[in-house]
Structure formats: structure tokens, C-alpha cells
N, C-alpha and C positions, 0 to 999 in steps of 0.2 A: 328882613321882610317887614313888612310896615302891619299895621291894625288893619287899614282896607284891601290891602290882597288876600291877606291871613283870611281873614270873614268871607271875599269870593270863592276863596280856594275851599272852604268847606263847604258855603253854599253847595258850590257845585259838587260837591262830593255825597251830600246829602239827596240832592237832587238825582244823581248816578244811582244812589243805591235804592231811593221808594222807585225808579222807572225798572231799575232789577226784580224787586219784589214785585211789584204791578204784573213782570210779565210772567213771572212763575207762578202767581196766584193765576194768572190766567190759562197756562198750561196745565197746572194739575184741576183747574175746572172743566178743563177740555178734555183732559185724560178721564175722570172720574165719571164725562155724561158717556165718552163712547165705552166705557167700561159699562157702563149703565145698560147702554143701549146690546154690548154683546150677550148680556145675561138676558136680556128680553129675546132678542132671537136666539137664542139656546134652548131658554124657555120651551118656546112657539115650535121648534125644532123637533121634538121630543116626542116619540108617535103616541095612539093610546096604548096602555098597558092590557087591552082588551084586542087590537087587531094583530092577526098574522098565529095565534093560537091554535087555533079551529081551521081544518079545513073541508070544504064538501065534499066528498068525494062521489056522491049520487049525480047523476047525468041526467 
């Protein structure tokens, strides 16, 4: 195998693996906003610790 295939063939191997990382950085950024986003409606989900206590029983 010669010096200029040798050199494409890495290139392109280099090239395979940052478009690999690219896409998992991109994946666990997408994982971590809807993770984000479940603990905010979880939050919001969560009644007050004051309603359902008491009730009237007077008419």
C-alpha cells in the first residue's frame, strides 16, 4: 500500500469516528433536555401538600 492510500484510508477513518461522536454528543444532549423536561412536569404534577386534608362537612 503506498503513502497516499495509507493517508486516505485514515483520513477517512478519522473522519467516521468525529461524525460518530458528533452524533452521540448530540443524543445524550437530547436525552438530558427531555430528562430535563420530565422532572419539570413531575415538578408541576405534584398537588399542594395543603389540599384534600380538610373536608366540609357543613351543608
Amino acid at each position: 500500500m503506498d503513502i497516499a492510500a495509507l493517508s486516505m484510508m485514515m483520513s477517512t477513518t478519522q473522519v467516521k469516528q468525529q461524525a460518530s461522536l458528533s452524533v452521540m454528543d448530540k443524543a445524550i444532549g437530547d436525552a438530558e433536555s427531555k430528562g430535563n423536561q420530565m422532572v419539570e412536569m413531575l415538578e408541576k404534577s405534584i398537588p399542594h401538600p395543603d389540599l384534600g386534608n380538610k373536608i366540609d362537612l357543613r351543608g
